[in-house]
C-alpha positions as CSV (number, residue, x, y, z in Angstrom):
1,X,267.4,16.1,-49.5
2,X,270.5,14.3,-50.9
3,X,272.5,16.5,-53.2
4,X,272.2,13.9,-55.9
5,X,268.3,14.0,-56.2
6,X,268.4,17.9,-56.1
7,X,270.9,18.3,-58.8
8,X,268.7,15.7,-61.3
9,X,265.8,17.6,-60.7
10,X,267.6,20.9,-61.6
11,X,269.0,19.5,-64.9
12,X,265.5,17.6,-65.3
13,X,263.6,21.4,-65.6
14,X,266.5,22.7,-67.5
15,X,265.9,20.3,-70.3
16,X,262.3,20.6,-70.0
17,X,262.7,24.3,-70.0
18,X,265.0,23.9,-73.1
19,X,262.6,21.3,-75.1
20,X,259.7,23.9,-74.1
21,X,261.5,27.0,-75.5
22,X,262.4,25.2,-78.9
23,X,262.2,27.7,-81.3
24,X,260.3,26.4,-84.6
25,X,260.2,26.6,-88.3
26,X,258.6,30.1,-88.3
27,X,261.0,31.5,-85.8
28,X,264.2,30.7,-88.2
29,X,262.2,32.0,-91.2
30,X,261.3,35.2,-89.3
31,X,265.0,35.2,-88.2
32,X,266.8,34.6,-91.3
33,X,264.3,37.0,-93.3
34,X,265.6,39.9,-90.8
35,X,268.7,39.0,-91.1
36,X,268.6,39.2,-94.7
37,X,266.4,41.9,-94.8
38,X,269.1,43.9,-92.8
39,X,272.3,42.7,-94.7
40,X,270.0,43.5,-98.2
41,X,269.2,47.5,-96.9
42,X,273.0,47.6,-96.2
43,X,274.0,46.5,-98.9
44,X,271.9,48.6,-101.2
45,X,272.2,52.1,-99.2
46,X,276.3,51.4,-98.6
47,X,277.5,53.5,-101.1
48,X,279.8,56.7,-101.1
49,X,277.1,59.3,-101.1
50,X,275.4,60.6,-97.5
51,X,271.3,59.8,-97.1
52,X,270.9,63.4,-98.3
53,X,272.9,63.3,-101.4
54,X,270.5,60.4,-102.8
55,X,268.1,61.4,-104.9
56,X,264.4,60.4,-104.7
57,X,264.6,57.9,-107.5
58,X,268.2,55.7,-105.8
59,X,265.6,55.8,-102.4
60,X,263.0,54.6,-104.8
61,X,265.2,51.7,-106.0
62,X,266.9,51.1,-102.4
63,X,263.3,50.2,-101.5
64,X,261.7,48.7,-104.4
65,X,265.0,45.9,-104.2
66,X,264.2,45.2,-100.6
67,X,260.9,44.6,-101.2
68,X,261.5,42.6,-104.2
69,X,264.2,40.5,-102.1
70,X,261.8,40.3,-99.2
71,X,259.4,38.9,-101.5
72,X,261.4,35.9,-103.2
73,X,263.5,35.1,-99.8
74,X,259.7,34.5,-98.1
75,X,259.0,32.3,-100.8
76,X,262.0,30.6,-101.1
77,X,262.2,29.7,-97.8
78,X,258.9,28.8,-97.2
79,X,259.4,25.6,-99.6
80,X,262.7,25.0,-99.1
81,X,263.7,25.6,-95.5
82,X,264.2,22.4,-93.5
83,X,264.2,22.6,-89.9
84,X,266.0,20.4,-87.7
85,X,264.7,19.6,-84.2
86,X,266.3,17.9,-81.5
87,X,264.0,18.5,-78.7
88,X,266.7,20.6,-76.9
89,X,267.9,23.2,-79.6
90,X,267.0,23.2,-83.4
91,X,268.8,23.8,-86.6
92,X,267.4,25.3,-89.9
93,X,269.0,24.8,-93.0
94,X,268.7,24.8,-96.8
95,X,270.5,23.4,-99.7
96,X,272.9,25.4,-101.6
97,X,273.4,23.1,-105.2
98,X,274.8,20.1,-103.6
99,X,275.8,20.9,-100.3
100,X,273.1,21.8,-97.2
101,X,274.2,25.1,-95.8
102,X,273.0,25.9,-92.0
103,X,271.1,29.4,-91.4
104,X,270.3,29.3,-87.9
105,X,270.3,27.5,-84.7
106,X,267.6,28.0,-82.2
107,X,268.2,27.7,-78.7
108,X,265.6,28.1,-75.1
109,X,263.5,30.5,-77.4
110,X,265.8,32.4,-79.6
111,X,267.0,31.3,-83.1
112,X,270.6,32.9,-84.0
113,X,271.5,33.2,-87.7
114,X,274.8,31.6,-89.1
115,X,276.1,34.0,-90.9
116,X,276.5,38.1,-91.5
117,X,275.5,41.0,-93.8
118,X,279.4,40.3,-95.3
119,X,278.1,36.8,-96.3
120,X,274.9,38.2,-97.9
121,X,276.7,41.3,-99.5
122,X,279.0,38.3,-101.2
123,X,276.5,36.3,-102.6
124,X,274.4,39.4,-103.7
125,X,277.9,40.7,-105.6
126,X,278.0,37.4,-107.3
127,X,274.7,37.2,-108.4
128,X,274.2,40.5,-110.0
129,X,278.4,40.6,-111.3
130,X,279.9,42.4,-108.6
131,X,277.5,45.8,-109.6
132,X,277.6,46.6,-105.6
């Protein structure tokens, strides 16, 4: 076969592969809440004291603000979460005030989140006045 035809039908089932694999709105939800889910649990248990010097009751809180956040980013998202899809990779993103801020970009069946626990831990100082 001529080199030409056997390199269009290799980049032929790539893109069908890719446009296959698109990852949808429920995979960058799923991503994003772990994600956040992760960088929240950080950020909550990153203090100075060891997992056995915290009492009963900061566990208690640890886990009743993780659940809490869980909660309202599920719900947030849910509405406001647009997904982007351009048959080969998608995007997801939301808007931030007056500017749309990108959370993930899924790729041949995996979404990757756009930004880190550092970027979470940020935002949550901010919101609650820099109490973490």
């Amino acid at each position: 076969m001529n080199k030409k035809i056997i390199a269009a039908i290799i980049l032929l089932a790539i893109v069908l592969v890719a446009v296959v694999t698109c990852p949808g709105k429920q995979a960058h939800q799923d991503a994003v809440i772990a994600e956040m889910n992760s960088a929240v649990k950080h950020t909550l248990n990153d203090n100075d004291s060891t997992e056995q010097e915290k009492s009963d009751l900061e566990k208690g809180f640890a886990a009743l603000g993780t659940m809490f956040v869980q909660k309202a980013l599920e719900a947030t998202l849910e509405s406001n979460l647009e997904l982007n899809n351009y048959f080969l990779f998608s995007t997801s993103s939301i808007e931030t005030g007056d500017e749309k801020q990108t959370l993930s970009i899924g790729f041949l069946g995996h979404v990757f989140t756009t930004f880190d626990r550092d970027d979470v831990k940020e935002k949550l100082d901010e919101a609650i006045g820099g109490g973490l």
